[in-house]
C-alpha positions as CSV (number, residue, x, y, z in Angstrom):
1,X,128.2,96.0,137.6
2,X,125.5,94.8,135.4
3,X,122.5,93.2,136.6
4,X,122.4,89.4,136.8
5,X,121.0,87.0,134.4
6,X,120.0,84.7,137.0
7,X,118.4,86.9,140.0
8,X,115.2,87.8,140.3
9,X,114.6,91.6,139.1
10,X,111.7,93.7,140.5
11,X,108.5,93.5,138.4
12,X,106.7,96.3,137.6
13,X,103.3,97.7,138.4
14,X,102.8,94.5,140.7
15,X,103.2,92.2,138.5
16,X,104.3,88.6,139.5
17,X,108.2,88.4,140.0
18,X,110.1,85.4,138.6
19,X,113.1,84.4,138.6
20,X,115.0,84.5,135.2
21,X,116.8,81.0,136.2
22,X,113.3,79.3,136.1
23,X,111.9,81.0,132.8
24,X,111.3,79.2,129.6
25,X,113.4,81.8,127.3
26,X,115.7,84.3,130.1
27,X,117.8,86.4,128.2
28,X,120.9,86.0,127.3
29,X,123.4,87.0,129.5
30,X,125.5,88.2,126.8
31,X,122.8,91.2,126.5
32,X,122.3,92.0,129.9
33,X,124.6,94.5,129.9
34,X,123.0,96.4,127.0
35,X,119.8,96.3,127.8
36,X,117.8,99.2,130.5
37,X,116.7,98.0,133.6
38,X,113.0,98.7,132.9
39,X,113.2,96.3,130.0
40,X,114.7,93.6,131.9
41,X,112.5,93.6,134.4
42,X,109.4,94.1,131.7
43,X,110.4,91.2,130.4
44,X,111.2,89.3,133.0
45,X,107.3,89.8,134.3
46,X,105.0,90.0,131.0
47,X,107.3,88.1,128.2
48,X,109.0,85.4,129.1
49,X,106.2,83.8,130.9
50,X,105.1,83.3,127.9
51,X,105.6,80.1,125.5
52,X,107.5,81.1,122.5
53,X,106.0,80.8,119.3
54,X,108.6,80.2,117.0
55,X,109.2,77.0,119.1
56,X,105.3,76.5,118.8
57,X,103.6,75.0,115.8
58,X,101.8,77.0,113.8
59,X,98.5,74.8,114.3
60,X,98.3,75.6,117.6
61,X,99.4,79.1,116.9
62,X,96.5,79.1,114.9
63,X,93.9,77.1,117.2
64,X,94.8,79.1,120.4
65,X,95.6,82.6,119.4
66,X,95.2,84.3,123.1
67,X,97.4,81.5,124.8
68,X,100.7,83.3,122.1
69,X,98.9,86.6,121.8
70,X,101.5,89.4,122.9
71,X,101.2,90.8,126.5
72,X,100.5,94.2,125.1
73,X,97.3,93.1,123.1
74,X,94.2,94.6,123.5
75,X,90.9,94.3,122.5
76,X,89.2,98.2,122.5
77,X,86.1,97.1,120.8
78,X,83.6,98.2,123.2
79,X,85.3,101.4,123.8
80,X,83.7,104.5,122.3
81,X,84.4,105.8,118.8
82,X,86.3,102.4,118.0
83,X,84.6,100.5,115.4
84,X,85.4,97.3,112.9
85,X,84.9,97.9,109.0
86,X,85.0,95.3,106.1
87,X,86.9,96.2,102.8
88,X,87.0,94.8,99.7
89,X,89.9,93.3,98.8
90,X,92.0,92.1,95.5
91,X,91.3,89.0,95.5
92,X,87.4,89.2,96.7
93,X,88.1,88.6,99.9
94,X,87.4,91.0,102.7
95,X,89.8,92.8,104.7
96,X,89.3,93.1,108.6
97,X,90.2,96.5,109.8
98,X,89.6,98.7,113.1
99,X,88.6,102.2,112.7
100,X,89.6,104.5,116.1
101,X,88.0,107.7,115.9
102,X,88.7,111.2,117.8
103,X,86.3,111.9,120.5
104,X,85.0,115.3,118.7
105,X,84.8,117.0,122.2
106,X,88.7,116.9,122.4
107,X,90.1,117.0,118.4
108,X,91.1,120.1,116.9
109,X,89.0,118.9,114.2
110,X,85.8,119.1,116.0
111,X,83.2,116.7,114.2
112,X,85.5,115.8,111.6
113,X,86.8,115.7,108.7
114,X,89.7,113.6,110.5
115,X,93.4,113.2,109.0
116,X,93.6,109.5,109.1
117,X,96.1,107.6,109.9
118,X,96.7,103.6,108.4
119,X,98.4,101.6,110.8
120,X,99.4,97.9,109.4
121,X,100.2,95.7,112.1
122,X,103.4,93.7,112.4
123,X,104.2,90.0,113.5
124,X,106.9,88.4,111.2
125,X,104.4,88.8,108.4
126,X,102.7,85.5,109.5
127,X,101.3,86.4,113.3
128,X,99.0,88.8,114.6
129,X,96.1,90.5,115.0
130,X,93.7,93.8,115.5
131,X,94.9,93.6,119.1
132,X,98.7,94.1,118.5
133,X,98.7,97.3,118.1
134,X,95.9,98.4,119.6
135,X,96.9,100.2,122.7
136,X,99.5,102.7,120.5
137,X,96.2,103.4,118.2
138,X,93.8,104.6,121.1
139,X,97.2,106.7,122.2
140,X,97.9,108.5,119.3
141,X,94.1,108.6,118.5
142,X,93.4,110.9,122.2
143,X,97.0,113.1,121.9
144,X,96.6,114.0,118.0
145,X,93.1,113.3,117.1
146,X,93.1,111.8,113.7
147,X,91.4,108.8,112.2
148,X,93.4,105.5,112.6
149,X,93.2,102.0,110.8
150,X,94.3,99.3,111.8
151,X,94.9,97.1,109.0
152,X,95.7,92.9,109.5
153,X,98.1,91.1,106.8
154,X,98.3,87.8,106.2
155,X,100.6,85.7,104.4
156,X,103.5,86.5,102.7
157,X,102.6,89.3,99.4
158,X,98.7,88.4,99.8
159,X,99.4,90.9,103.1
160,X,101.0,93.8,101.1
161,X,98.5,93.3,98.4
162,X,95.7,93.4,101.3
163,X,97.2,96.8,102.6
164,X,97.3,98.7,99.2
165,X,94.0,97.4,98.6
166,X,92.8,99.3,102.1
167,X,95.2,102.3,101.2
168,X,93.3,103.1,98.1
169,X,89.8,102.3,99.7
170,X,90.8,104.8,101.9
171,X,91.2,107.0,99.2
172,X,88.3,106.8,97.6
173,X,85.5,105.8,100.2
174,X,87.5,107.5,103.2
175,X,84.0,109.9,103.5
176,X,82.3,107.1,105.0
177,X,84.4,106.8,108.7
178,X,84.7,111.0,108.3
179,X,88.4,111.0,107.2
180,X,90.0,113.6,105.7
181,X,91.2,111.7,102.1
182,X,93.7,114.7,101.5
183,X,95.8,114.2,104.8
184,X,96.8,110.1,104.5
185,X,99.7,108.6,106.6
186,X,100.7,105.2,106.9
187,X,102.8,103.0,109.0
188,X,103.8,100.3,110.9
189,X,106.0,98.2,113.3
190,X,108.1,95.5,111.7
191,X,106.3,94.0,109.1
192,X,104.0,96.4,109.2
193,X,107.0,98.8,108.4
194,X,108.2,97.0,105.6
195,X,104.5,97.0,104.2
196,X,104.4,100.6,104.7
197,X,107.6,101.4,102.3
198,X,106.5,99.1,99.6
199,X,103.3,100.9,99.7
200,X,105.2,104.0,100.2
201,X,107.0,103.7,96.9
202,X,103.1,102.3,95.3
203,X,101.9,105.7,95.9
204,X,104.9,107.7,94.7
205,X,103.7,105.4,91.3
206,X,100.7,105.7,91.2
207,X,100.6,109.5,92.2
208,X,98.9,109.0,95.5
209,X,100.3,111.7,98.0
210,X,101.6,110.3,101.3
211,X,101.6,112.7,104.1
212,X,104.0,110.7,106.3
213,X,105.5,107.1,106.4
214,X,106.1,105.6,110.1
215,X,109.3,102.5,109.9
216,X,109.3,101.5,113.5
217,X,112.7,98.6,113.6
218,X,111.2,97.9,109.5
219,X,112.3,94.9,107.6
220,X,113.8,96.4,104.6
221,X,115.9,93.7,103.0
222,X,115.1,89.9,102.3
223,X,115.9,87.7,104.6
224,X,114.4,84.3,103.8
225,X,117.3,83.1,101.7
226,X,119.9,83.7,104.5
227,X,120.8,80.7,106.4
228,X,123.2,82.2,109.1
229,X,123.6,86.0,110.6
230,X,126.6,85.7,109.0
231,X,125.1,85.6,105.8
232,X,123.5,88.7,106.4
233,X,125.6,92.1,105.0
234,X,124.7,94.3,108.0
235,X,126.6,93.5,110.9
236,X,123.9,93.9,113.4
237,X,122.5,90.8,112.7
238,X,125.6,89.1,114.5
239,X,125.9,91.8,117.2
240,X,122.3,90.9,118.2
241,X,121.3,87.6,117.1
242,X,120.4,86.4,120.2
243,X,118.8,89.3,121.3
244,X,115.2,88.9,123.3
245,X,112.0,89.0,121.4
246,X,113.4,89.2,118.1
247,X,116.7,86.5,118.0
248,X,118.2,84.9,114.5
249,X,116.1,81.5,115.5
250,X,113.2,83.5,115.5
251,X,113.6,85.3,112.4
252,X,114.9,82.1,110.9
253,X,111.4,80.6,111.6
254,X,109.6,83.5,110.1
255,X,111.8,82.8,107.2
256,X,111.1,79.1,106.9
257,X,107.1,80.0,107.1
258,X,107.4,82.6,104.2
259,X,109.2,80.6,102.2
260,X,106.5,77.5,102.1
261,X,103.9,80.3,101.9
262,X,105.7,81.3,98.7
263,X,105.2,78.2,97.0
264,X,101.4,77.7,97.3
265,X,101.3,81.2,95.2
266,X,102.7,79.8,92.1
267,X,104.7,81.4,89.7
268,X,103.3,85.1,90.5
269,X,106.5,87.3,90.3
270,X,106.3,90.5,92.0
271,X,108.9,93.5,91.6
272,X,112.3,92.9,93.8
273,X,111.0,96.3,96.2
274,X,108.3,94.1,97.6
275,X,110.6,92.0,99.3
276,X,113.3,94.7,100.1
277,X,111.8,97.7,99.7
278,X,115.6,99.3,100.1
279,X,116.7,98.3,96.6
280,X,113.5,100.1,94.6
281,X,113.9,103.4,93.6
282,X,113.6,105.9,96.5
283,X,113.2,108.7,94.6
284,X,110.0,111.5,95.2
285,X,109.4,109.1,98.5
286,X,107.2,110.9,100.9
287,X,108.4,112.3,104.5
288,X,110.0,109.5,106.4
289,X,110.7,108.9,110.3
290,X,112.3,105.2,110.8
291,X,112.8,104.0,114.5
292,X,115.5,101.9,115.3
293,X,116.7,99.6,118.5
294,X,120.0,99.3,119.6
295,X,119.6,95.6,120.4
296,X,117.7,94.9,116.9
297,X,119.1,92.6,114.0
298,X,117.1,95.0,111.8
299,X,118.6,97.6,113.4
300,X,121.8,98.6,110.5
301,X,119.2,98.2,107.9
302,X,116.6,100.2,109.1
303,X,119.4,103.2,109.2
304,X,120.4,101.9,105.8
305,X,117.4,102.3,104.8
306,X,117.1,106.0,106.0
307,X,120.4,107.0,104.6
308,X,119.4,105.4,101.3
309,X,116.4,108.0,101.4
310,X,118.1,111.0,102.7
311,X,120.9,110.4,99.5
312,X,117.3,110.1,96.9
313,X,116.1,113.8,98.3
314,X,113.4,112.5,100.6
315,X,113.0,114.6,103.6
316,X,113.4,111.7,106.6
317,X,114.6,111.9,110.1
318,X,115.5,108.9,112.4
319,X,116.4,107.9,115.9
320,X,118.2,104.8,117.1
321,X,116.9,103.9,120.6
322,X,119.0,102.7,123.0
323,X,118.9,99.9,125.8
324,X,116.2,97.9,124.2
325,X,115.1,95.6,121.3
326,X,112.6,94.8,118.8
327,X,109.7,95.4,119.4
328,X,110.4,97.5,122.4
329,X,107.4,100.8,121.3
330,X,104.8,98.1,122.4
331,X,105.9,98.0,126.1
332,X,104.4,101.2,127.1
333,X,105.7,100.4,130.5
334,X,109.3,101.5,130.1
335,X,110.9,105.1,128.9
336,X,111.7,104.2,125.4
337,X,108.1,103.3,125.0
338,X,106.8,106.3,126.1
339,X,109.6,108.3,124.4
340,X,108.4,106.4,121.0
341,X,105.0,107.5,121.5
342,X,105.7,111.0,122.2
343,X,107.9,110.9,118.8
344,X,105.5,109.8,116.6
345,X,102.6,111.9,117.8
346,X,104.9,114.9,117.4
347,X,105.9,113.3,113.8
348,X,102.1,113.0,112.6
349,X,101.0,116.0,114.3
350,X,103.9,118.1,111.8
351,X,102.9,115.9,109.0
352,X,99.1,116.1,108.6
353,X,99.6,120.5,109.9
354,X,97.8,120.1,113.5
């Protein structure tokens, strides 16, 4: 019998336990018996306690950042070998990124050159921060010991534009944090993965070599036109629209954000592949892993996505995740967490020949 959505479920690592009747967003009972228990009850005790921010404005989004910050965000700033840099950007504006370095005691690289890594944080391409993502970047920095980024978008275009801007930097002025400018990966959760395939098919263009390309539950196909899953052409948008953590209202919000966004940038017109990177040409793309949840609206065109690649020649392998949502590879708590970690330090550690 699956678990209940009203009882109270065991909260992990003594964390407070609640019970899903008196929570602000409990999840749906329609998904209870699709989700793993360890979610459930990792939601139950670090999420949903939480207010949601698409029900939030975005002024007090804005004004009180840590009250909506994500329960897996961390600040590693004073830890050693972690340090903030300032790029250059397009537009003259300066990019915010956080550099995580090996400890050279325990890299197979010694005292460097490092591999690096560009990780572009996710967030509906309108929230987060250099915290998001921190606690998979310190991870994969101690088991593979490469150089990683951590890049923060902003709005809508500005943010992939922002990103490329860093990838090239990296390039060109890697030296200075002791990367290795020959053995460049990229990726990202979400947003961050859709980022990472329109810069992904930038490179192929420009003739930039791409080591690897990480799509954890990407956005691959525009979505701010749709006004119903229905509208949607992959069917997992129904199956899961009201799915925790990433549901069609929320989506729909990000959607409604973009779109105002879009009109403050005037009549700029990029390429279609920037807002679906799945109908550019996929051709000479570098190696690919994409990660996708069962309990994801992304989750059909994610796989798209990869099949789409596999058909063009690129070289890309995938894994659908059962039992859990988007963005479940933040909850480090829970086995698909730790299973997602373990994949893509094996992935990078192939990639960039460790």
């Amino acid at each position: 019998m699956a678990p209940s959505a009203v009882t109270d479920t065991p909260a992990p690592n003594g964390a407070k336990q609640v019970a899903q009747k008196d929570l602000p967003s409990p999840i749906d009972p329609s998904m209870i018996p699709r989700l793993d228990q360890d979610f459930i009850e990792y939601y139950n005790a670090y999420i949903v306690v939480k207010p949601v921010t698409h029900q939030v404005s975005m002024d007090d989004i804005r004004k009180y950042p840590k009250l909506y910050a994500a329960s897996w965000a961390k600040d590693f700033t004073f830890e050693p070998f972690v340090n903030d840099i300032e790029i250059p950007g397009p537009d003259g504006n300066i990019i915010k990124a956080r550099c995580y370095t090996p400890d050279p005691r325990t890299s197979p690289y010694g005292d460097g050159p490092y591999p690096i890594h560009i990780n572009v944080h996710g967030g509906g391409f309108i929230f987060g921060d250099l915290t998001g993502d921190a606690e998979l970047c310190m991870l994969v920095r101690d088991r593979v010991g490469i150089v990683l980024t951590l890049v923060a978008e902003h709005v809508w275009y500005k943010g992939h534009e922002d990103v490329w801007a860093a990838f090239k930097w990296v390039r060109e002025q890697g030296k200075t944090i002791n990367a290795k400018v020959d053995s460049i990966s990229m990726g990202g959760i979400s947003a961050g993965g859709q980022i990472t395939a329109v810069c992904q098919q930038l490179a192929r263009d420009e003739g930039y070599e791409l080591k690897l390309a990480l799509l954890a539950v990407p956005s691959v196909e525009e979505f701010i036109s749709l006004k119903q899953p229905s509208d949607s052409p992959y069917a997992s948008y129904q199956e899961n629209a009201l799915s925790p953590c990433l549901s069609w209202k929320r989506i729909a919000y990000c959607g409604s954000v973009i779109n105002s966004s879009l009109h403050k940038d005037g009549d700029v017109v990029r390429p279609e592949f920037w807002h679906s990177p799945i109908r550019g040409n996929l051709a000479g793309l570098c190696r690919t892993f994409i990660a996708t949840a069962d309990c994801d609206p992304l989750r059909d065109e994610g796989e798209s996505y990869g099949a789409k690649l596999a058909a063009s020649g690129v070289h890309v392998s995938m894994r659908r995740y059962m039992g859990v949502p988007h963005p479940f590879m933040h909850m480090l708590l829970i086995k698909k967490g730790q299973e997602y970690v373990k994949e893509i330090c094996a992935q990078l550690s192939t990639a960039h020949s460790l």
